[in-house]
C-alpha positions in Angstrom: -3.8 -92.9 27.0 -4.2 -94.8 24.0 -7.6 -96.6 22.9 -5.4 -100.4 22.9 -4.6 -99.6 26.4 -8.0 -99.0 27.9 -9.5 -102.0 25.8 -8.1 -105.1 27.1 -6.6 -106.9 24.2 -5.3 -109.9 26.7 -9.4 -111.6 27.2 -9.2 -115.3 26.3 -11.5 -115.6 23.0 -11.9 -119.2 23.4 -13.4 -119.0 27.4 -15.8 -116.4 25.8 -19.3 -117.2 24.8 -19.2 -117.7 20.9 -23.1 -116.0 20.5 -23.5 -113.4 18.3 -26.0 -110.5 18.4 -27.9 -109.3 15.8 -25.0 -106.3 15.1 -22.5 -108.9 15.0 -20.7 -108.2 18.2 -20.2 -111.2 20.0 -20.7 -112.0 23.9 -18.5 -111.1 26.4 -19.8 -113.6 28.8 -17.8 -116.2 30.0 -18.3 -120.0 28.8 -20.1 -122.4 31.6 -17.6 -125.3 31.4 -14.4 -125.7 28.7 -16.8 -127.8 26.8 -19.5 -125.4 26.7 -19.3 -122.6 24.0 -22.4 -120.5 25.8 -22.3 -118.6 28.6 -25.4 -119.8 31.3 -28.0 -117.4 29.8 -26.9 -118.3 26.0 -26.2 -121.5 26.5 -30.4 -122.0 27.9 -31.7 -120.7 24.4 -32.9 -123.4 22.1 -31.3 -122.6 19.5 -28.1 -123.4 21.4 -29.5 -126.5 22.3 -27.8 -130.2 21.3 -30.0 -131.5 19.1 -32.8 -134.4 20.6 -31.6 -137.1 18.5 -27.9 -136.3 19.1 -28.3 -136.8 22.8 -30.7 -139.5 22.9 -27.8 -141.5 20.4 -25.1 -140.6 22.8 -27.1 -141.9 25.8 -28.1 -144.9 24.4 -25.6 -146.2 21.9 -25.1 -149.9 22.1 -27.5 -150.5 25.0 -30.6 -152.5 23.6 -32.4 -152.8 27.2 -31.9 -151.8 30.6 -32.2 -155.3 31.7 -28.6 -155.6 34.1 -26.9 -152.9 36.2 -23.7 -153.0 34.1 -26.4 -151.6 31.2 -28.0 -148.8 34.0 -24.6 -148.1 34.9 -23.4 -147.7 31.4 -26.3 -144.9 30.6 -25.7 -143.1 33.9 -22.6 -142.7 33.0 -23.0 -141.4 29.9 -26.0 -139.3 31.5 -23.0 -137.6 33.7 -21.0 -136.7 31.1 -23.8 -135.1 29.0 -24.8 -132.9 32.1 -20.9 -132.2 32.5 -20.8 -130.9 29.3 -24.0 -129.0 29.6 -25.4 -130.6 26.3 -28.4 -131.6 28.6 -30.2 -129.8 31.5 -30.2 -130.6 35.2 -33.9 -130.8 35.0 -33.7 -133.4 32.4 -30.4 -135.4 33.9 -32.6 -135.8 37.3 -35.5 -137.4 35.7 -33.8 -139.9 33.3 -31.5 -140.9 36.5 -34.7 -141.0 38.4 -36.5 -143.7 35.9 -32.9 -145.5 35.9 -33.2 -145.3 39.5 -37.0 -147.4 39.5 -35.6 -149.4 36.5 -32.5 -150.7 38.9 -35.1 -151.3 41.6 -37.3 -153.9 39.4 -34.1 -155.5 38.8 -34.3 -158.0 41.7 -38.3 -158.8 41.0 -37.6 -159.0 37.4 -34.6 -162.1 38.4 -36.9 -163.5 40.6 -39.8 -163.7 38.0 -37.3 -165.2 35.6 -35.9 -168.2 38.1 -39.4 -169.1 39.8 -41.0 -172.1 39.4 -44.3 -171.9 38.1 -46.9 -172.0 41.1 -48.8 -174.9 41.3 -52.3 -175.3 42.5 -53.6 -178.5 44.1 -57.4 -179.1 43.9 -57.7 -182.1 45.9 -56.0 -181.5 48.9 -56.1 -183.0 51.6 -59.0 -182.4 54.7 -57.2 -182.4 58.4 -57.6 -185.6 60.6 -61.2 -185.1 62.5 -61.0 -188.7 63.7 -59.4 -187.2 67.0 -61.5 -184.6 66.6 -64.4 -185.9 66.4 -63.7 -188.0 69.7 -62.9 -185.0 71.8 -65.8 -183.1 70.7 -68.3 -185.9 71.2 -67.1 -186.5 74.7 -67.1 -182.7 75.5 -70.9 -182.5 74.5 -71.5 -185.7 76.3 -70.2 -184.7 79.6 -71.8 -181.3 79.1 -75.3 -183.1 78.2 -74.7 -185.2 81.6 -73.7 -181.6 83.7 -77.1 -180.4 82.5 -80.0 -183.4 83.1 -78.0 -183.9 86.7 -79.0 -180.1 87.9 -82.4 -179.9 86.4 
């Protein structure tokens, strides 16, 4: 047989891993995802890593605060394709989704905070009615006074 027959020529170059060794030869893993140009164990080095900056931009372009769910939604989103396209790890993609998770929860206090009317405190309030109070009581002590010089 002939060398071009036992060597595959047919392998898809662009599903391959694009990492190179330090001979030159290049991986002959397969990529994670289409997106992805590493293979899993390439693709975790950081040197093959998006760059910090370059994800936080994409995550949060155009979103000032996380102040509405359209704005949460908007980064989860953005959160999922990142993780899709393996720019970000799964580590990392469960704990941002976990903060937007609290931050979604506050929501409701924070609306509530805004719309409320300021409390107000009243120093001079009020005393309950003894008048009827007073009545009861002084007859109950009476009669009880009576009960008492009647046995002795």
């Amino acid at each position: 047989m002939t060398q071009s027959a036992t060597k595959p020529s047919f392998i898809n170059n662009s599903a391959r891993c694009i990492f190179l060794y330090p001979n030159g030869r290049r991986c002959r893993l397969s990529a994670t995802t289409p997106n992805s140009h590493f293979c899993p164990a390439h693709s975790r080095l950081p040197q093959n890593q998006p760059e910090p900056a370059e994800v936080a931009t994409t995550l949060t372009a155009n979103l000032d605060d996380f102040t509405s769910a359209a704005q949460i939604n908007d980064f989860l989103a953005r959160l999922l394709l990142l993780l899709a396209q393996d720019k970000i790890s799964t580590r990392r993609a469960a704990v941002l989704a976990y903060i937007t998770n609290q931050l979604l929860r506050t929501l409701p206090a924070i609306a509530k905070e805004v719309n409320a009317e300021p409390t107000q405190i009243i120093f001079d309030m009020p005393g309950p009615d003894r008048t009827e109070d007073d009545d009861a009581t002084s007859a109950h002590h009476h009669q009880a006074s009576m009960q008492s010089t009647e046995v002795g």
